[in-house]
C-alpha positions in Angstrom: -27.8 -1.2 -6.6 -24.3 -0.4 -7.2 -23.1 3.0 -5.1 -20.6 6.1 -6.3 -18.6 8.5 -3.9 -17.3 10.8 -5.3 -15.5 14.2 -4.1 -15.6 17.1 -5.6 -19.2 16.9 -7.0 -19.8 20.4 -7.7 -16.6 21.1 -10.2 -17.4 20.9 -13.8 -16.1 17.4 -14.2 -17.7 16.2 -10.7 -20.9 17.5 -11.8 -21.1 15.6 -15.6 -19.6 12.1 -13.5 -22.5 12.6 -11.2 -24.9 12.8 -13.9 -23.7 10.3 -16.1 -23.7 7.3 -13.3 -27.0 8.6 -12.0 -28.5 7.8 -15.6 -27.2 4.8 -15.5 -28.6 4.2 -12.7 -26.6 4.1 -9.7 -26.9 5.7 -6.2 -24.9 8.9 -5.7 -23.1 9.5 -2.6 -21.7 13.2 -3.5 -19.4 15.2 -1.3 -17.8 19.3 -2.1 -17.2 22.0 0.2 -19.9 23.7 -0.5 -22.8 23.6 2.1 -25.4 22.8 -0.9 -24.9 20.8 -4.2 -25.0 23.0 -7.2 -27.3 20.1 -9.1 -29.7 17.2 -8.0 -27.6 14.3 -9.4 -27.3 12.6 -6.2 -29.0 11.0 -3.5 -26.7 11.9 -0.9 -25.0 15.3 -0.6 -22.4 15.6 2.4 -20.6 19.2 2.8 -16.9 18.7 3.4 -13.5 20.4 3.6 -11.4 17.9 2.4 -8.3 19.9 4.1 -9.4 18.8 7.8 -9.1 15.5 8.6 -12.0 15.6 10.5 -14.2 16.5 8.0 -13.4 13.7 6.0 -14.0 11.3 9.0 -17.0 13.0 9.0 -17.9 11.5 5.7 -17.2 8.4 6.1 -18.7 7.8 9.3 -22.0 9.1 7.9 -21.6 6.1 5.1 -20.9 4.0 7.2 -23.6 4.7 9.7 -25.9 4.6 6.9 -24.4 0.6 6.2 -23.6 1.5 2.8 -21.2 -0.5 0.7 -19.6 1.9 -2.0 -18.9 0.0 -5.1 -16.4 2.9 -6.3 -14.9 6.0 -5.2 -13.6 8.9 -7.8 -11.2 11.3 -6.0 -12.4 14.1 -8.1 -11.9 17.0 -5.4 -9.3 20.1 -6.6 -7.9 22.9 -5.4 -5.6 25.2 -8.0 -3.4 28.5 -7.3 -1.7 30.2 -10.3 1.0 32.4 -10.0 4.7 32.4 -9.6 6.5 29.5 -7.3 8.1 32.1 -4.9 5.1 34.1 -4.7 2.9 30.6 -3.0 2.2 31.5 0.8 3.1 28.3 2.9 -1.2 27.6 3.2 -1.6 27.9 -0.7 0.7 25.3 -0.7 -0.6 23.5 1.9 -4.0 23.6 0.7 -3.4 22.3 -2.9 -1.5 19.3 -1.6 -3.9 18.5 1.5 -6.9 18.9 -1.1 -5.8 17.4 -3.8 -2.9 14.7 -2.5 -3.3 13.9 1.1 -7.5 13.7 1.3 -6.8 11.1 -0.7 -4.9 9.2 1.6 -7.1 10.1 4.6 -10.3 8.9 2.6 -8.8 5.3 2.0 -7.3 5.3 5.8 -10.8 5.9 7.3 -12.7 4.3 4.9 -10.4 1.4 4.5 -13.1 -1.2 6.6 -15.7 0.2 4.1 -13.7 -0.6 0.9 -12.5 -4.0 1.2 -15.7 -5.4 2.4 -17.0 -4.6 -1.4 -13.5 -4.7 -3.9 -14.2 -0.7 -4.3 -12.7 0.2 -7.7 -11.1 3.8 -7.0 -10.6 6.2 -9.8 -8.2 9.5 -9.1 -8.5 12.6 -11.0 -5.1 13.8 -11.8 -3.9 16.1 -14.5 -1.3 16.3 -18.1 0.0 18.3 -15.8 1.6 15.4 -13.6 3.4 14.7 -17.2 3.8 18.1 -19.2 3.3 21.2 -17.5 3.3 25.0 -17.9 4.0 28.5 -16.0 3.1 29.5 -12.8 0.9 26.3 -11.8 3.8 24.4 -9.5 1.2 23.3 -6.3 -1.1 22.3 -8.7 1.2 20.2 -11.1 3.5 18.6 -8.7 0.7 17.5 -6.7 -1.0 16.3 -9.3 2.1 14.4 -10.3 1.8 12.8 -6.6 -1.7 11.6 -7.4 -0.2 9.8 -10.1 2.1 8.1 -8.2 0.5 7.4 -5.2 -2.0 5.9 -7.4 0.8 2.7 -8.7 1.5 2.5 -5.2 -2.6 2.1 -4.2 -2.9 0.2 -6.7 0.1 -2.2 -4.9 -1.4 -2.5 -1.6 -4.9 -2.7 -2.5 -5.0 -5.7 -4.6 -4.6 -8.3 -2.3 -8.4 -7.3 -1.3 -9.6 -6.8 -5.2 -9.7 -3.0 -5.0 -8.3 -1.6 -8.2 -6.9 1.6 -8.5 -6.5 3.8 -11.7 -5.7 7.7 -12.5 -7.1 9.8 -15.4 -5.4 12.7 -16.1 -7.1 15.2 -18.3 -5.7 18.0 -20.6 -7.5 20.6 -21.4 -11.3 20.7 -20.6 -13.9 23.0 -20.6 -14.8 23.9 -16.8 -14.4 26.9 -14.9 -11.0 26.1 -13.3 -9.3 26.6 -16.8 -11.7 29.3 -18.2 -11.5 31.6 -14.9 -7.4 31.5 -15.8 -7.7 32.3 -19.8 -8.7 35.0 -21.5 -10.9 34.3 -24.3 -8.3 34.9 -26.6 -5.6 32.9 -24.1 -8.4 30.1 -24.7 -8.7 30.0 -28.6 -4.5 30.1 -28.6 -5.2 27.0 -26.5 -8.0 25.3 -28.6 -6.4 25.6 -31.8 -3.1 23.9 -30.4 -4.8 21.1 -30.3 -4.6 17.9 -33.4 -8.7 18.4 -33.8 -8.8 22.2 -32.6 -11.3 21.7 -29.5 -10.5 21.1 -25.9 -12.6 17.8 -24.3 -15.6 18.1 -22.8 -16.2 17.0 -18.6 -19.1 14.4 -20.4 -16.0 12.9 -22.3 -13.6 12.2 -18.8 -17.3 10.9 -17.5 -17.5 8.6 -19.7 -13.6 7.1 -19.1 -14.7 6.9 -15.2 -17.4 4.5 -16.8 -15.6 2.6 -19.0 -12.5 2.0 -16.2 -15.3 0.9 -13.8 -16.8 -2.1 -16.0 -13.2 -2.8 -17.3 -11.7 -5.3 -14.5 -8.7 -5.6 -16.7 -7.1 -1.9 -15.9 -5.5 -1.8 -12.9 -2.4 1.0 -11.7 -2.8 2.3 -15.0 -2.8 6.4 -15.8 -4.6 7.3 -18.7 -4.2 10.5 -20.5 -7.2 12.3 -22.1 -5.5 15.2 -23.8 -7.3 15.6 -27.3 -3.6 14.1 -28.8 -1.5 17.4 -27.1 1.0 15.6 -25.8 2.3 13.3 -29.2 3.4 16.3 -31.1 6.2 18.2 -30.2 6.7 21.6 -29.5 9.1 22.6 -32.5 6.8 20.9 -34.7 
């Protein structure tokens, strides 16, 4: 039985990546900060505050006392803080990049002995924002920029042990962390932007985690899911 871990479970694309690899059949090892999981596709649901080292430890100990091999890990966890760059406090700040950025490094540094015994294939949830970006969303764009780049460099010093790494960065999809910033007028400006006028769907970046998993060929690779924003420019 092939085994997911996967942070970030309960957002709106953590929840549909859950679901989709739970119908195909795998077994789901499913971590948020939340105490509880917000659904049932999992078999395995470990709180965690990926800001403390320790809980992260946490997590992986509990894998590994459980002698489970983990076949691949989505970073899908998120934090996001809108407003003005001089108007951050230092632990907004601090809490976007140690969420989003550095629990990514912790996760491979304690789970390291768990992820070359099995060639894990690691998938990282970034953002268009690492590439094209927009007002008052600095923390969460230049840290999702990071996870871009610290993905190439995984992808470097992994391979020698068959563990490929790979980032998806989305544009615009329908979850709470972009409605709960728009206005529903803010969000139709937004939709009909787009070459097709609709935003993606978390099913749709779902299905990419799939498709990189059982393609061995993509490796270091960023692949943007933006519904086509990006080729047009602005002027146009």
């Amino acid at each position: 039985m092939q085994v997911l871990l996967i942070t970030g479970a309960n957002g709106g694309i953590g929840t549909e990546i859950c679901k989709l690899f739970k119908q195909k059949k795998w077994y789901i090892i499913a971590t948020d900060i939340q105490p509880k999981s917000n659904h049932s596709y999992h078999d395995q649901y470990i709180s965690a505050d990926l800001c403390i080292s320790k809980s992260i430890q946490n997590v992986l100990c509990k894998i590994n006392d459980m002698s489970c091999h983990v076949n691949c890990l989505i970073n899908c966890a998120a934090y996001q803080c809108c407003k003005p760059i001089w108007e951050y406090t230092e632990l907004e700040w601090d809490n976007t990049y140690n969420c989003n950025v550095k629990s990514i490094f912790l996760i491979i540094k304690y789970g390291f002995s768990i992820f070359k015994k099995c060639n894990t294939n690691i998938i990282n949830i970034a953002s268009i924002h690492a590439s094209l970006t927009s007002k008052n969303i600095a923390s969460y764009a230049s840290s999702k920029a990071a996870i871009v780049g610290l993905t190439r460099n995984m992808a470097i010093d992994l391979s020698k042990y068959k563990i490929r790494v790979n980032s998806i960065s989305p544009g615009a999809v329908n979850t709470s962390m972009l409605t709960n910033h728009l206005t529903q007028e803010s969000l139709d400006y937004l939709t009909n932007k787009h070459l097709l006028k609709t935003i993606g769907t978390p099913t749709q970046i779902a299905e990419t985690c799939l498709f990189i998993n059982n393609n061995t060929f993509i490796n270091g690779s960023n692949l943007i899911i933006d519904g086509g924003i990006t080729c047009q420019l602005c002027s146009e």
